[in-house]
C-alpha positions as CSV (number, residue, x, y, z in Angstrom):
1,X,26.5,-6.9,-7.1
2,X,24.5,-5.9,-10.1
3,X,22.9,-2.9,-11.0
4,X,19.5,-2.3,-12.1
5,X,18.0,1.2,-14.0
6,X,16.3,2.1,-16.7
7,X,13.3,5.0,-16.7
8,X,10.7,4.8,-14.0
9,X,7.7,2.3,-14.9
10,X,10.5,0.3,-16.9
11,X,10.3,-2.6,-15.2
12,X,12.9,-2.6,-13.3
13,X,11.4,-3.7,-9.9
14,X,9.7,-6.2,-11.9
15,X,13.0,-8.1,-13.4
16,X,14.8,-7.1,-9.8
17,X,12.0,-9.2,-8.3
18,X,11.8,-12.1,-11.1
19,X,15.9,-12.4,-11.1
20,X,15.7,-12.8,-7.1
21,X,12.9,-15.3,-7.5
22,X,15.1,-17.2,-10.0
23,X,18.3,-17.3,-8.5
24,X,16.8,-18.3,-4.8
25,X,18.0,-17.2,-1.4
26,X,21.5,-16.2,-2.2
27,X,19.8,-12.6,-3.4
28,X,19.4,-9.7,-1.3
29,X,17.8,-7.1,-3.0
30,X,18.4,-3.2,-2.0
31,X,15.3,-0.5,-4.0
32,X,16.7,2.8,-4.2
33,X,13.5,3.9,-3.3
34,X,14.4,3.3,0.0
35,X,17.2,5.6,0.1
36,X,14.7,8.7,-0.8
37,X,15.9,11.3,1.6
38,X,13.0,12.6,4.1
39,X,10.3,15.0,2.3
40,X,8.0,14.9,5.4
41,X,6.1,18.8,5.5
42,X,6.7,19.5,2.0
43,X,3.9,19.3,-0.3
44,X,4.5,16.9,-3.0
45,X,4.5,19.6,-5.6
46,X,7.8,20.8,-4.4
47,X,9.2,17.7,-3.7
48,X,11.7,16.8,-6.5
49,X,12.2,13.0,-6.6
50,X,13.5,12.3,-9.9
51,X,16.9,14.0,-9.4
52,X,20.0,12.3,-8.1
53,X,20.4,14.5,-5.1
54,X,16.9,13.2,-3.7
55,X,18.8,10.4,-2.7
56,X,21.0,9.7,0.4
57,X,23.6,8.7,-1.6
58,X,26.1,9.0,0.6
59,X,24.5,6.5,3.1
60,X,23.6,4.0,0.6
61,X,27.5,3.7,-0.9
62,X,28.5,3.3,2.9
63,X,25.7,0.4,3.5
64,X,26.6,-0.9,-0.1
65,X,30.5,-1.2,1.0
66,X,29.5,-2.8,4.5
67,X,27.5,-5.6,2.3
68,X,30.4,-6.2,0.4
69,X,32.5,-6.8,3.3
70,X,29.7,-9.3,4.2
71,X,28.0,-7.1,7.0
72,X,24.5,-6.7,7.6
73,X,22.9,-3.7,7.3
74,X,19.9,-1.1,8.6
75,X,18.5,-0.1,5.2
76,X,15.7,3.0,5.7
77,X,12.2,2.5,5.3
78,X,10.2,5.2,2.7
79,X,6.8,5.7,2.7
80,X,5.8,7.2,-0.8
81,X,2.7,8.7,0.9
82,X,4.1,10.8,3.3
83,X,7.5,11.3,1.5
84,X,8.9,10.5,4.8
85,X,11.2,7.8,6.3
86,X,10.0,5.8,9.0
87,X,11.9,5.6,12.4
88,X,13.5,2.0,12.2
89,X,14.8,0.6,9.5
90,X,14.8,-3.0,8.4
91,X,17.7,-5.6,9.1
92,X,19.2,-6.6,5.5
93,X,21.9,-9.4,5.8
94,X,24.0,-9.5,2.8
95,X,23.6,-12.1,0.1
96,X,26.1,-13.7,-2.5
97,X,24.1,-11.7,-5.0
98,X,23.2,-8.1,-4.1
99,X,20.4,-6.3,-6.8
100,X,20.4,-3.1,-6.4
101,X,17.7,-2.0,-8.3
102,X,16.3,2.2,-9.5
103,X,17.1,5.0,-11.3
104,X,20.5,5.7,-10.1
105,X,21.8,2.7,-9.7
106,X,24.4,3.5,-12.6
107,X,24.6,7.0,-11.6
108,X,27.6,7.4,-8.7
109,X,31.0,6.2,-9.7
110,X,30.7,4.9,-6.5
111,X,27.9,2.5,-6.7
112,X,29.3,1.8,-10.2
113,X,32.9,0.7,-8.7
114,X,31.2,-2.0,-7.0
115,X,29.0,-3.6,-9.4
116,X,30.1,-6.4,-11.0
117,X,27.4,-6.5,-13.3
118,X,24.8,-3.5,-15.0
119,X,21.6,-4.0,-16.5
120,X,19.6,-1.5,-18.7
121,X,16.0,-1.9,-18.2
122,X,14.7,-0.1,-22.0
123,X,11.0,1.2,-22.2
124,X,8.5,3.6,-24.3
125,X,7.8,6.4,-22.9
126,X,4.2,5.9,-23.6
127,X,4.8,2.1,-21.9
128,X,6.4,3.8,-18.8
129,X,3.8,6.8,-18.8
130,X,1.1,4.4,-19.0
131,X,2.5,1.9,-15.7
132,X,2.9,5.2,-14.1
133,X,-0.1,6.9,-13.9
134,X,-1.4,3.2,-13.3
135,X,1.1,2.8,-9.9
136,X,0.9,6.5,-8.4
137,X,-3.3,6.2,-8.3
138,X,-3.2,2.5,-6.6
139,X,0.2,2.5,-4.5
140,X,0.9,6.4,-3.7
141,X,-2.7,8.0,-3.4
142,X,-2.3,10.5,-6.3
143,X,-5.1,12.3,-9.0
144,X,-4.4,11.6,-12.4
145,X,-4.0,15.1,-13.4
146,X,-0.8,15.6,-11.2
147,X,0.8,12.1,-12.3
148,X,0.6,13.5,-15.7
149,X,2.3,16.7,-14.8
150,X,4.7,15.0,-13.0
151,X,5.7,12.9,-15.5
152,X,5.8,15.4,-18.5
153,X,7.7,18.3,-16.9
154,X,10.0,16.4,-13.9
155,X,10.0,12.4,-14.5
156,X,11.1,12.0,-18.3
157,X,13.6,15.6,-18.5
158,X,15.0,14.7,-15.5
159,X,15.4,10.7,-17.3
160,X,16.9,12.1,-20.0
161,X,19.2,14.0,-18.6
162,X,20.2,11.9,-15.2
163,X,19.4,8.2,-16.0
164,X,19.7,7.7,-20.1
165,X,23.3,8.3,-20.1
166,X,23.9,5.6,-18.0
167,X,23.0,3.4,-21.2
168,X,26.3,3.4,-22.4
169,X,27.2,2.3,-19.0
170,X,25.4,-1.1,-19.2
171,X,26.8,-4.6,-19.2
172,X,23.6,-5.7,-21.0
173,X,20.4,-3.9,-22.3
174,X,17.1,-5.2,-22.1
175,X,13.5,-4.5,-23.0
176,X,11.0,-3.6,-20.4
177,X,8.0,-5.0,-22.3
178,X,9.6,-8.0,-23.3
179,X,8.2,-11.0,-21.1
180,X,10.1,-11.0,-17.8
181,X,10.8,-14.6,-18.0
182,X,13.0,-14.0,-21.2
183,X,14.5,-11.1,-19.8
184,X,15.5,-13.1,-16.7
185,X,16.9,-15.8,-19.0
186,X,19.1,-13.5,-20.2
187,X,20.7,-11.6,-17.7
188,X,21.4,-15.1,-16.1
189,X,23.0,-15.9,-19.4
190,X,25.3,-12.9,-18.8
191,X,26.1,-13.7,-15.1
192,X,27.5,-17.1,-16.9
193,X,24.5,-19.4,-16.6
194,X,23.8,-19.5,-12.9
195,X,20.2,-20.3,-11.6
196,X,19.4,-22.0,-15.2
């Protein structure tokens, strides 16, 4: 299993996505973003995403642990525009390789017990600002204005405080605005060469 985080807009779903393409079918990849617990009601100026309790944790170390015993699994479906979780879930069947990939992948000592490998995914906050406001107005429906507030008062303290620590954690740090193909190259260098 390896582990994937870095600040929103890093990049991470980018290399998550380029590794998986690299190494072939043996990957599964699991988003954390699909673990977001159900918002559905609340307006999406009280919903407070960027904190580690906004995830079901608890449910994605127990679907984590049934991949590692080679089990497949019913991982949840989020829609971002509704901040709710749709009713069925999608069938994942566990690959040699599991990415899990978002902001907390480093986060529980949990998740962390089973990763055999941990990647820091390092951006600018302007760089990640400016992917942000650019995703939340195409993929999630949102106003500019609200992005930006988002971002300055919840996204990057909560960042800070939750996700850079996590750093330290890392078998390998990497740069977000570094082309993904070099970035790829070397986190297969550090998983001992595979898929080169």
């Amino acid at each position: 299993m390896i582990g994937i985080t870095g600040p929103s807009c890093s990049g991470k779903s980018t290399l998550a996505l380029a590794l998986a393409a690299r190494l072939g079918d043996v990957v599964t990849l699991l988003p954390l973003d699909a673990y977001y617990r159900d918002f559905a009601g609340v307006s999406h100026h009280d919903i407070e995403v960027d904190v580690p309790e906004a995830i079901d944790h608890e449910l994605l170390i127990e679907q984590l642990r049934d991949l590692a015993r080679g089990e497949a699994i019913e991982r949840p479906v989020y829609d971002f525009t509704t901040h709710s979780r749709a009713a069925q879930g999608e069938l994942v069947t566990p690959g040699e390789v599991v990415l899990v990939e978002g902001l907390f992948a480093l986060y529980w000592p949990e998740v962390r017990a089973l990763l055999t490998t941990s990647v820091f995914v390092n951006a600018p906050r302007e760089v990640c600002l400016t992917r942000r406001v650019a995703r939340d107005k195409r993929e999630r429906g949102r106003d500019e204005a609200s992005i930006l507030h988002q971002f300055t008062h919840k996204v990057w303290p909560n960042y800070e405080r939750y996700v850079l620590p996590a750093r330290g954690l890392a078998t390998l740090v990497v740069s977000g605005v570094d082309p993904v193909d070099e970035v790829v190259a070397r986190v297969v260098a550090a998983l001992g060469g595979r898929g080169s």
